[in-house]
mmJSON file of the N, C-alpha and C atoms, coordinates in Angstrom:
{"data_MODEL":{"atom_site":{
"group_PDB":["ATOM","ATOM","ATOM","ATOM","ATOM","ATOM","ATOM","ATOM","ATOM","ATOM","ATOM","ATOM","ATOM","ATOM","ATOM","ATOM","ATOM","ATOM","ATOM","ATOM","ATOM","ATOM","ATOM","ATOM","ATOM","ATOM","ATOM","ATOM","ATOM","ATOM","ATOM","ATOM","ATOM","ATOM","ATOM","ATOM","ATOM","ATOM","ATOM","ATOM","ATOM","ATOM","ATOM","ATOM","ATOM","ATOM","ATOM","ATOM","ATOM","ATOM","ATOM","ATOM","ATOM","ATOM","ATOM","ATOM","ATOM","ATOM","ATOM","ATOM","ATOM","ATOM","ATOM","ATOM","ATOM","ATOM","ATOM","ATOM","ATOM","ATOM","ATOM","ATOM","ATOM","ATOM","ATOM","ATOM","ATOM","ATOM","ATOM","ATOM","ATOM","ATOM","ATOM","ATOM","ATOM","ATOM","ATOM","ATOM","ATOM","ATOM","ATOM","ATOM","ATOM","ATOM","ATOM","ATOM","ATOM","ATOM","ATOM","ATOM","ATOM","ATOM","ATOM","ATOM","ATOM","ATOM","ATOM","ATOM","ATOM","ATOM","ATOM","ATOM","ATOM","ATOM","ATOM","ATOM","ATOM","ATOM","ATOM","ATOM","ATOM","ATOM","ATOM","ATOM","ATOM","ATOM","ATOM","ATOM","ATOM","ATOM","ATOM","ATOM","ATOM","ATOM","ATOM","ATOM","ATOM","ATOM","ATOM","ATOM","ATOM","ATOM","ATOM","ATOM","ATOM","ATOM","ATOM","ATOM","ATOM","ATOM","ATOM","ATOM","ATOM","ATOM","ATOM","ATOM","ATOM","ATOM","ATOM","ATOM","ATOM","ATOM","ATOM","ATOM","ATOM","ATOM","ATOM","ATOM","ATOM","ATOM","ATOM","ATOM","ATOM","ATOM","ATOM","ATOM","ATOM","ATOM","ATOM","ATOM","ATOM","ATOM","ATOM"],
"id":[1,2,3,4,5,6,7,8,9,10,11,12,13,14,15,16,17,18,19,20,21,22,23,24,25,26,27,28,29,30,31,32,33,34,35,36,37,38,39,40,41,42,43,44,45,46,47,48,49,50,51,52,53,54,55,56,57,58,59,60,61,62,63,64,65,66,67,68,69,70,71,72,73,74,75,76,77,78,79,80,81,82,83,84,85,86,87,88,89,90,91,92,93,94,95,96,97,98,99,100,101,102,103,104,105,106,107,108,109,110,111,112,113,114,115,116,117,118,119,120,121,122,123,124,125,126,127,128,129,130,131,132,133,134,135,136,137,138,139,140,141,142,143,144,145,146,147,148,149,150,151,152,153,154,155,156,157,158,159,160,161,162,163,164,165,166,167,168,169,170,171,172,173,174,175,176,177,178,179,180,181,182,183],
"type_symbol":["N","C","C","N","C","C","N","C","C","N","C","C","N","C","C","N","C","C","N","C","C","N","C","C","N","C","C","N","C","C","N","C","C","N","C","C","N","C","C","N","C","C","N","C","C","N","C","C","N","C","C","N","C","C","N","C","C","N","C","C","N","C","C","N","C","C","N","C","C","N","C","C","N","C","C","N","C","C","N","C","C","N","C","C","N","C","C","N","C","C","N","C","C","N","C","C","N","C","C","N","C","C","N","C","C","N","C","C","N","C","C","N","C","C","N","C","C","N","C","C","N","C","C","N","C","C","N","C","C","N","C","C","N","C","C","N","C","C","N","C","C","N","C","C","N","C","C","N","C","C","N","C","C","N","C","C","N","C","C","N","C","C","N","C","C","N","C","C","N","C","C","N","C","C","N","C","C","N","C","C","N","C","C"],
"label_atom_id":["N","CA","C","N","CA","C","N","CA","C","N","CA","C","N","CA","C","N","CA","C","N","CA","C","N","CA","C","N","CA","C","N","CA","C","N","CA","C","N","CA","C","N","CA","C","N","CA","C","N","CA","C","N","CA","C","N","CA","C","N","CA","C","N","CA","C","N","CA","C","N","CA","C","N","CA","C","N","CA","C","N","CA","C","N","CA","C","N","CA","C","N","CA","C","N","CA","C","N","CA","C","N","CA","C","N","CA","C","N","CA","C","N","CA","C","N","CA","C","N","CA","C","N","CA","C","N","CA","C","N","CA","C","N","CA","C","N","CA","C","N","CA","C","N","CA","C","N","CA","C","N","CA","C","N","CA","C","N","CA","C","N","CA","C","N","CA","C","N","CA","C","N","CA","C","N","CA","C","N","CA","C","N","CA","C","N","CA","C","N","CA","C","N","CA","C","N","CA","C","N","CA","C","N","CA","C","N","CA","C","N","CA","C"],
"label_alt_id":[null,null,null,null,null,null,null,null,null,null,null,null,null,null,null,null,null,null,null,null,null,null,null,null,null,null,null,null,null,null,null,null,null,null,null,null,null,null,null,null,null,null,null,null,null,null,null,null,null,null,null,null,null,null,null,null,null,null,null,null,null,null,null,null,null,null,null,null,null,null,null,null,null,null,null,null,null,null,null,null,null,null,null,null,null,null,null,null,null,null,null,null,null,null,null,null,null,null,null,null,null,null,null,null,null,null,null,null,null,null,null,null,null,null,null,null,null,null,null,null,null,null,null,null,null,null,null,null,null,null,null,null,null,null,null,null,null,null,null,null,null,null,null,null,null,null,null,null,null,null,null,null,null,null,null,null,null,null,null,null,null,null,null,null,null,null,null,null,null,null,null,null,null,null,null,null,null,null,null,null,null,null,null],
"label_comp_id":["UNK","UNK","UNK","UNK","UNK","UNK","UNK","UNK","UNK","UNK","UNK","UNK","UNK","UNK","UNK","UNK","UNK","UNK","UNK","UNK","UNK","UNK","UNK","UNK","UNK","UNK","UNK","UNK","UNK","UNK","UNK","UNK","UNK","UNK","UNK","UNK","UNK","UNK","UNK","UNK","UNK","UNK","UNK","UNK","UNK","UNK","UNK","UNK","UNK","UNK","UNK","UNK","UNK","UNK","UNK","UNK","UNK","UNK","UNK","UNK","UNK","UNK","UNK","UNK","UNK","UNK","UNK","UNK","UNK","UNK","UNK","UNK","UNK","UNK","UNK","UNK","UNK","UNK","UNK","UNK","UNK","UNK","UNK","UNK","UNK","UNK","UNK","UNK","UNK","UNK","UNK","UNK","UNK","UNK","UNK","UNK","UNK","UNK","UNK","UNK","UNK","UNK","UNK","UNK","UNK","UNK","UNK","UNK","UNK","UNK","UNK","UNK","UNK","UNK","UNK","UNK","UNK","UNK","UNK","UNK","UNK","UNK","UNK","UNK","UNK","UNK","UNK","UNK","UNK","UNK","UNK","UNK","UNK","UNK","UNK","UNK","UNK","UNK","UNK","UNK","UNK","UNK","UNK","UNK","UNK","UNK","UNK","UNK","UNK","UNK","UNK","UNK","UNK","UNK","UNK","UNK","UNK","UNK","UNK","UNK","UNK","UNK","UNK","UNK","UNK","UNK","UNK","UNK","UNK","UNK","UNK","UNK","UNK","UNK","UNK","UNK","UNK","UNK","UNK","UNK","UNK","UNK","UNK"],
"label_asym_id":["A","A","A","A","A","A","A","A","A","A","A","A","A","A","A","A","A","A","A","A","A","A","A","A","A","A","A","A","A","A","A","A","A","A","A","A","A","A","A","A","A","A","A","A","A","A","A","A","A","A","A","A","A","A","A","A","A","A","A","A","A","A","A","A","A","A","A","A","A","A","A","A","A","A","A","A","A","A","A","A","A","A","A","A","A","A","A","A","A","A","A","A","A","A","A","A","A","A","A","A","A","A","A","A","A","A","A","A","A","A","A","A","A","A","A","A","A","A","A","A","A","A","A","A","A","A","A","A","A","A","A","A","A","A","A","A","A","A","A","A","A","A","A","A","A","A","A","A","A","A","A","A","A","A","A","A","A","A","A","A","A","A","A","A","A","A","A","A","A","A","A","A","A","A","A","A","A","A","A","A","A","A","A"],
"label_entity_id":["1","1","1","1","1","1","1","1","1","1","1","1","1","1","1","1","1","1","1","1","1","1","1","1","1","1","1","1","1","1","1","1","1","1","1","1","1","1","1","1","1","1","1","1","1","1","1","1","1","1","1","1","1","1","1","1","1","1","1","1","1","1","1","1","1","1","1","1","1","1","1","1","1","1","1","1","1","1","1","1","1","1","1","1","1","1","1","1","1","1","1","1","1","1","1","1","1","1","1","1","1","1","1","1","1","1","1","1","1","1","1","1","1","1","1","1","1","1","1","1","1","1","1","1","1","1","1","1","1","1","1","1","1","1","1","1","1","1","1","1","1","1","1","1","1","1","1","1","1","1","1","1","1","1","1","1","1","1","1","1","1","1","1","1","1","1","1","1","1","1","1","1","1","1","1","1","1","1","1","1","1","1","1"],
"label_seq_id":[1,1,1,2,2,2,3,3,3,4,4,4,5,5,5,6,6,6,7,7,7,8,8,8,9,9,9,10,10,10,11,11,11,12,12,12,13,13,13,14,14,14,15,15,15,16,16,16,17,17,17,18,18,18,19,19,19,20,20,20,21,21,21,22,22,22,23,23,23,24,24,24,25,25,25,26,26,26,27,27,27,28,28,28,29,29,29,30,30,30,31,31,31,32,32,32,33,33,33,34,34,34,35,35,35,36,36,36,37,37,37,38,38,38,39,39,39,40,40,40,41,41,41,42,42,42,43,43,43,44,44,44,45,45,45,46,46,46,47,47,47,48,48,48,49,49,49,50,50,50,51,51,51,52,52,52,53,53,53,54,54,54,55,55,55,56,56,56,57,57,57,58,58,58,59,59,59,60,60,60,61,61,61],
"pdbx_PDB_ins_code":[null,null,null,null,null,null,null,null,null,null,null,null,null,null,null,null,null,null,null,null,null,null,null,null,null,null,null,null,null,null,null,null,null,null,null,null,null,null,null,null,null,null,null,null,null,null,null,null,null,null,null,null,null,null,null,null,null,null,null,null,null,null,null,null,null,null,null,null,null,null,null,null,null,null,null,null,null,null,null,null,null,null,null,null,null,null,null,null,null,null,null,null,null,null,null,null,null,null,null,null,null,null,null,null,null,null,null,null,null,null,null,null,null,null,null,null,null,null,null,null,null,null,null,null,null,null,null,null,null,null,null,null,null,null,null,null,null,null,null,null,null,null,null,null,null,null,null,null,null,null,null,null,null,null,null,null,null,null,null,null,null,null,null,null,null,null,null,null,null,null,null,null,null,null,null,null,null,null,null,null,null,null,null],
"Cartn_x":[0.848,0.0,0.891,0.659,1.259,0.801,1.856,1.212,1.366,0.424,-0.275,0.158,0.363,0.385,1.016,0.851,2.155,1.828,3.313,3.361,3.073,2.312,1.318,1.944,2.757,3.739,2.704,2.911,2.241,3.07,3.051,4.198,2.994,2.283,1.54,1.573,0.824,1.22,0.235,-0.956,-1.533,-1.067,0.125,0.576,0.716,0.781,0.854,-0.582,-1.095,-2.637,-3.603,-2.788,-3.023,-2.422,-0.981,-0.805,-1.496,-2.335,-2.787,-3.964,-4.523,-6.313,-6.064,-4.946,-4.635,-4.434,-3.814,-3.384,-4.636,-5.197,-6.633,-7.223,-7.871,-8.57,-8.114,-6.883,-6.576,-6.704,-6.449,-6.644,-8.157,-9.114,-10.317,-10.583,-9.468,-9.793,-10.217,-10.688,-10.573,-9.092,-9.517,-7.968,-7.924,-7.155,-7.118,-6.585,-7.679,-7.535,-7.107,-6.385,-5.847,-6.526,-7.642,-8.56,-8.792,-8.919,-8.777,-7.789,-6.368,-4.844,-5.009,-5.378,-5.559,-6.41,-7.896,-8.295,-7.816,-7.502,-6.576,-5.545,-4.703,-3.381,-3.961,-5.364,-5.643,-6.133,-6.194,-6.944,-5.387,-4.325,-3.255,-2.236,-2.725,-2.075,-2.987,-4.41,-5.131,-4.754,-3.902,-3.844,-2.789,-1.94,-0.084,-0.767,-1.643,-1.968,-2.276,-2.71,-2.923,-2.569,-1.275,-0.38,-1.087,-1.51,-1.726,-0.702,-0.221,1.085,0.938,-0.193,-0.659,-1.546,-1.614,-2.694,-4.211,-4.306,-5.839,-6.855,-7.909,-9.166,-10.109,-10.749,-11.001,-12.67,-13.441,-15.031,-14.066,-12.99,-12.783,-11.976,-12.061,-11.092,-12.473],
"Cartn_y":[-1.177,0.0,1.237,2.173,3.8,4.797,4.797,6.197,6.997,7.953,9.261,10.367,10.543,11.287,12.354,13.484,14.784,15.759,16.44,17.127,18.656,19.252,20.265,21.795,22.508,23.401,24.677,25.792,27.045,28.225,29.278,30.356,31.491,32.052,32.995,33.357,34.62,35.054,33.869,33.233,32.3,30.712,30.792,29.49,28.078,28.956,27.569,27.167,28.268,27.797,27.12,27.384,26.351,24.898,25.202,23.613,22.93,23.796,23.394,22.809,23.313,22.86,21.482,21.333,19.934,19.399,19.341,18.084,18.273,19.103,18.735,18.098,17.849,17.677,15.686,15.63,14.411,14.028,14.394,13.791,13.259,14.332,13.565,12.431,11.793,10.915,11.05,12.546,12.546,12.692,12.358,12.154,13.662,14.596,15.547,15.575,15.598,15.898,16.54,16.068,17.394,18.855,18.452,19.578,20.366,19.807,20.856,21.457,20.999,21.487,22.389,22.657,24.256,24.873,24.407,25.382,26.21,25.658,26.197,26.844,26.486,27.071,28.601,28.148,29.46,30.604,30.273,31.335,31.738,31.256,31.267,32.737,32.075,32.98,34.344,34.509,35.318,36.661,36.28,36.992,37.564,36.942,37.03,38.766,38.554,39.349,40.092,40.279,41.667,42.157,41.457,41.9,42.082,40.838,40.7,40.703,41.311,41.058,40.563,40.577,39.854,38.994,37.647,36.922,37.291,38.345,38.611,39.184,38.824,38.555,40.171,40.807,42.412,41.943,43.028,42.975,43.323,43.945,44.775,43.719,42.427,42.011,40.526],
"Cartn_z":[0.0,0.0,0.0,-0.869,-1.144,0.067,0.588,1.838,1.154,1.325,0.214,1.088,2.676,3.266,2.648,2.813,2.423,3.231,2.979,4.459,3.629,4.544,4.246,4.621,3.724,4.067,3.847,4.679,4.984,5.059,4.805,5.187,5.013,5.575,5.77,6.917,7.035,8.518,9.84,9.118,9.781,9.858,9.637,9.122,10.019,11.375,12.263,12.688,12.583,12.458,11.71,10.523,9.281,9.868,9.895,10.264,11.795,12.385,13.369,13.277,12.355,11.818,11.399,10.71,9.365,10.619,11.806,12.916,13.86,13.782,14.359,14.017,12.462,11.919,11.569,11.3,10.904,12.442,13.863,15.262,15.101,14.568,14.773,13.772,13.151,11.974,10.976,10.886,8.982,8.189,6.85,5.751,5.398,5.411,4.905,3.564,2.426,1.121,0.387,-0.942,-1.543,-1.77,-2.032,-2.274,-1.061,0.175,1.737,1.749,1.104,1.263,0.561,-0.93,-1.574,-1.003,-0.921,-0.257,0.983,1.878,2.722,2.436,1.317,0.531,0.56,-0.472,-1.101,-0.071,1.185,2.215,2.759,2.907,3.314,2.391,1.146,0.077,0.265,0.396,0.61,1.499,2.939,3.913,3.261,2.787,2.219,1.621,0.48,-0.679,0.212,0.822,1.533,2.886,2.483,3.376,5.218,5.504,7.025,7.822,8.926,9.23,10.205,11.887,12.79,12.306,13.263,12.617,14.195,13.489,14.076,13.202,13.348,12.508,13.001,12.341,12.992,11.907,12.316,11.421,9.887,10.029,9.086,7.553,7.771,6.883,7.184],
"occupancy":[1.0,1.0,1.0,1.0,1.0,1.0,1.0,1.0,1.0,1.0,1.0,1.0,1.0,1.0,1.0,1.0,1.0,1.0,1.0,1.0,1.0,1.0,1.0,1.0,1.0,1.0,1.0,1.0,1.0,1.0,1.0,1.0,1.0,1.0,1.0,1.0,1.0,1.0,1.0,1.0,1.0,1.0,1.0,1.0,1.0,1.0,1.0,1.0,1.0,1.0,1.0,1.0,1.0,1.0,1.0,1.0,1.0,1.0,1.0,1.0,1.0,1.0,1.0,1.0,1.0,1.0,1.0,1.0,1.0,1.0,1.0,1.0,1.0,1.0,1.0,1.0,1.0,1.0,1.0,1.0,1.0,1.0,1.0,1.0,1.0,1.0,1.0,1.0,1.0,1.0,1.0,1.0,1.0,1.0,1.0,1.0,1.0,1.0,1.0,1.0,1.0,1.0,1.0,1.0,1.0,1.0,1.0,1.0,1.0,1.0,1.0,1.0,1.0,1.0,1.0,1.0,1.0,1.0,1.0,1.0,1.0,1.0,1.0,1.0,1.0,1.0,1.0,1.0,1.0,1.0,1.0,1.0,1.0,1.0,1.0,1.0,1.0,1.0,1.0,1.0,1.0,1.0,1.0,1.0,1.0,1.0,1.0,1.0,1.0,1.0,1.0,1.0,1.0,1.0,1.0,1.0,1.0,1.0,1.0,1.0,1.0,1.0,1.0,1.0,1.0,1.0,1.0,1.0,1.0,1.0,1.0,1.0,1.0,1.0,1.0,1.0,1.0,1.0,1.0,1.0,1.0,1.0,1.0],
"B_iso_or_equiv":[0.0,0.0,0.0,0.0,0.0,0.0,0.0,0.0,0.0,0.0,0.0,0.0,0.0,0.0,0.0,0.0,0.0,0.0,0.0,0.0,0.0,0.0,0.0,0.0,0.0,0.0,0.0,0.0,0.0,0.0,0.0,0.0,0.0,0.0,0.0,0.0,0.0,0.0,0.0,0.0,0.0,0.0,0.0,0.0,0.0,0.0,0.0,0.0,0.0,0.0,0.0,0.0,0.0,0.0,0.0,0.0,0.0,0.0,0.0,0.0,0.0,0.0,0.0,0.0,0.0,0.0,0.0,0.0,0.0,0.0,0.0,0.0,0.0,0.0,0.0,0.0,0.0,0.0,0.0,0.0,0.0,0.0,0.0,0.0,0.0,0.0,0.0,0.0,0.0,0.0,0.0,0.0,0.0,0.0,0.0,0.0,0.0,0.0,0.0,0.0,0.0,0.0,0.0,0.0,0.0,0.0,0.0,0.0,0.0,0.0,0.0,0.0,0.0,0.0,0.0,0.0,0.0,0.0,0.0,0.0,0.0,0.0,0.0,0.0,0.0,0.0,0.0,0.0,0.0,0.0,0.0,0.0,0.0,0.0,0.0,0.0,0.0,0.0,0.0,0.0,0.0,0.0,0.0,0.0,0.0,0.0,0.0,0.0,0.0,0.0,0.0,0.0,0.0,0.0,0.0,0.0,0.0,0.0,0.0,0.0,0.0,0.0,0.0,0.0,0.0,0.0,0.0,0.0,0.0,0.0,0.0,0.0,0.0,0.0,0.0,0.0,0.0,0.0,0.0,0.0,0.0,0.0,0.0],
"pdbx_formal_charge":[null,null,null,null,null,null,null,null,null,null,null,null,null,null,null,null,null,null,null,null,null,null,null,null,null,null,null,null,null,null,null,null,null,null,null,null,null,null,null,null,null,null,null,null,null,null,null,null,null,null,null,null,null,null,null,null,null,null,null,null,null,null,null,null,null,null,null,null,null,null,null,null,null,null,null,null,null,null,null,null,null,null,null,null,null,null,null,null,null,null,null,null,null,null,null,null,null,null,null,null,null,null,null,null,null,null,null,null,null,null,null,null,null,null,null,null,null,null,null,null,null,null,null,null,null,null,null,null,null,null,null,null,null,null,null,null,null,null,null,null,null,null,null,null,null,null,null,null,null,null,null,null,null,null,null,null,null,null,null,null,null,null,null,null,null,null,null,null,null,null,null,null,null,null,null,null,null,null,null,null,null,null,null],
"auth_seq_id":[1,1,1,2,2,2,3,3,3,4,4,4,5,5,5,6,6,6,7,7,7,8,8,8,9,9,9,10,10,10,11,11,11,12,12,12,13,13,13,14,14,14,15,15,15,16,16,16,17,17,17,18,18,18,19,19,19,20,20,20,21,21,21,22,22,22,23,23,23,24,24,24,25,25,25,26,26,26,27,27,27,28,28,28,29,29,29,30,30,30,31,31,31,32,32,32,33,33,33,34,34,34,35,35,35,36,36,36,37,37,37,38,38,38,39,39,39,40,40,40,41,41,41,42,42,42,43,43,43,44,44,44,45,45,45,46,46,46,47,47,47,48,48,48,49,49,49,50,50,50,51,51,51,52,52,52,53,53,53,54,54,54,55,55,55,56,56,56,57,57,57,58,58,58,59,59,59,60,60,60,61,61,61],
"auth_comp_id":["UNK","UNK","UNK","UNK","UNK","UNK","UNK","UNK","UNK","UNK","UNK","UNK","UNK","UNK","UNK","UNK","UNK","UNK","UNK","UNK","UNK","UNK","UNK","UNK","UNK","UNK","UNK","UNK","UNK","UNK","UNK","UNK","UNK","UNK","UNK","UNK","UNK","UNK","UNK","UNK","UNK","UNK","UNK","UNK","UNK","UNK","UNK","UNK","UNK","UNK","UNK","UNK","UNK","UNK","UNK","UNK","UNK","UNK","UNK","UNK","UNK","UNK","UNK","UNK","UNK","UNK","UNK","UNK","UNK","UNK","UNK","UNK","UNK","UNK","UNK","UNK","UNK","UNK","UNK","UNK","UNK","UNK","UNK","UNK","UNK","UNK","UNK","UNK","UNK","UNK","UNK","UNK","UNK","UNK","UNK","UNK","UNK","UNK","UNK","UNK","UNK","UNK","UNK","UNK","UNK","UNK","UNK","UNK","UNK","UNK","UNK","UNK","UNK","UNK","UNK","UNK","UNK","UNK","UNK","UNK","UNK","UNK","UNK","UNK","UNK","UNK","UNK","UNK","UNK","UNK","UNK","UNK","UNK","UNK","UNK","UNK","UNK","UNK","UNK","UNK","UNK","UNK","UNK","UNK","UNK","UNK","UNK","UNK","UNK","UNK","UNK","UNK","UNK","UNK","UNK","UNK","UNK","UNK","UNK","UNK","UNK","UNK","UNK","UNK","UNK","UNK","UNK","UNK","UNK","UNK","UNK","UNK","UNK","UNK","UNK","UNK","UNK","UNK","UNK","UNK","UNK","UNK","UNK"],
"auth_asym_id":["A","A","A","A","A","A","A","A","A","A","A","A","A","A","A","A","A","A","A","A","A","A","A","A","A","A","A","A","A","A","A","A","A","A","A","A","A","A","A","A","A","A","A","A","A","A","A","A","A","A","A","A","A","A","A","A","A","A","A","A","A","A","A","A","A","A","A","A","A","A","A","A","A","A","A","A","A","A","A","A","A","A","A","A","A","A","A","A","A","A","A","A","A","A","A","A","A","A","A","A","A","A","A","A","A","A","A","A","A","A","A","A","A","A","A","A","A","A","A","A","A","A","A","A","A","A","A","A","A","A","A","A","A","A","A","A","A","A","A","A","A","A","A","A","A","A","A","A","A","A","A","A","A","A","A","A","A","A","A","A","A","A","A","A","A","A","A","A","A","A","A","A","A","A","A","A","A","A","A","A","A","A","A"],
"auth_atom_id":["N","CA","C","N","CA","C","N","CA","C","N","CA","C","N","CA","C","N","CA","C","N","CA","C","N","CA","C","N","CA","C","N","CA","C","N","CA","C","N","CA","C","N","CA","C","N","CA","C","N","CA","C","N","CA","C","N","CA","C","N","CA","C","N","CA","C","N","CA","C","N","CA","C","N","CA","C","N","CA","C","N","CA","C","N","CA","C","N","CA","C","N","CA","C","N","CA","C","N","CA","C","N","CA","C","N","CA","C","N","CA","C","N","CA","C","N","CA","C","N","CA","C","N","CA","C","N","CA","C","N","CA","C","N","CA","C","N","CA","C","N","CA","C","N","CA","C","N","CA","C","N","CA","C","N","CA","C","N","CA","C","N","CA","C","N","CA","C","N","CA","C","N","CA","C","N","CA","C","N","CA","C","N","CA","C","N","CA","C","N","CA","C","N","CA","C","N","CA","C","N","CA","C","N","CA","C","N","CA","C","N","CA","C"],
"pdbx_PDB_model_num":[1,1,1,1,1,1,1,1,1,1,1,1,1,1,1,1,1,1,1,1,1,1,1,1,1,1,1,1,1,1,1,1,1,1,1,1,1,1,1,1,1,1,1,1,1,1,1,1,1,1,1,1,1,1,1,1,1,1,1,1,1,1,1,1,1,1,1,1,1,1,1,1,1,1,1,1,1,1,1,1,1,1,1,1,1,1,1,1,1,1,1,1,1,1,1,1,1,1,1,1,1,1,1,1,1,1,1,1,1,1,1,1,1,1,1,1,1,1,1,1,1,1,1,1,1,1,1,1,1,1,1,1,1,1,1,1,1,1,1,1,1,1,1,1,1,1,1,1,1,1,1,1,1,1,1,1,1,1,1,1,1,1,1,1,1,1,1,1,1,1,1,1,1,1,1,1,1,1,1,1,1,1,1]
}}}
């Protein structure tokens, strides 16, 4: 059997939080999918683009 696993790299200003959701999420026994990994990518790249520099969440963003 092919372990599929891959390791799920982040560099945004939310990034350990990203990698924190993916080890949450696989703790509760789901497979985290390629398709969760972009989407997530893509919210990751999101903050980058506009230049978030704390990772705190405001009404305003």
């Amino acid at each position: 059997m092919i372990d599929t696993e891959k390791e799920y790299i982040f560099n945004g200003p939310f990034a350990s939080y990203c990698t924190m959701y993916v080890d949450y999420k696989k703790g509760l026994g789901y497979k985290f999918q390629v398709s969760s990994y972009y989407r997530l990518r893509q919210i990751d790249n999101f903050f980058k683009t506009y230049e978030l520099k704390n990772p705190i969440l405001t009404k305003k963003w």
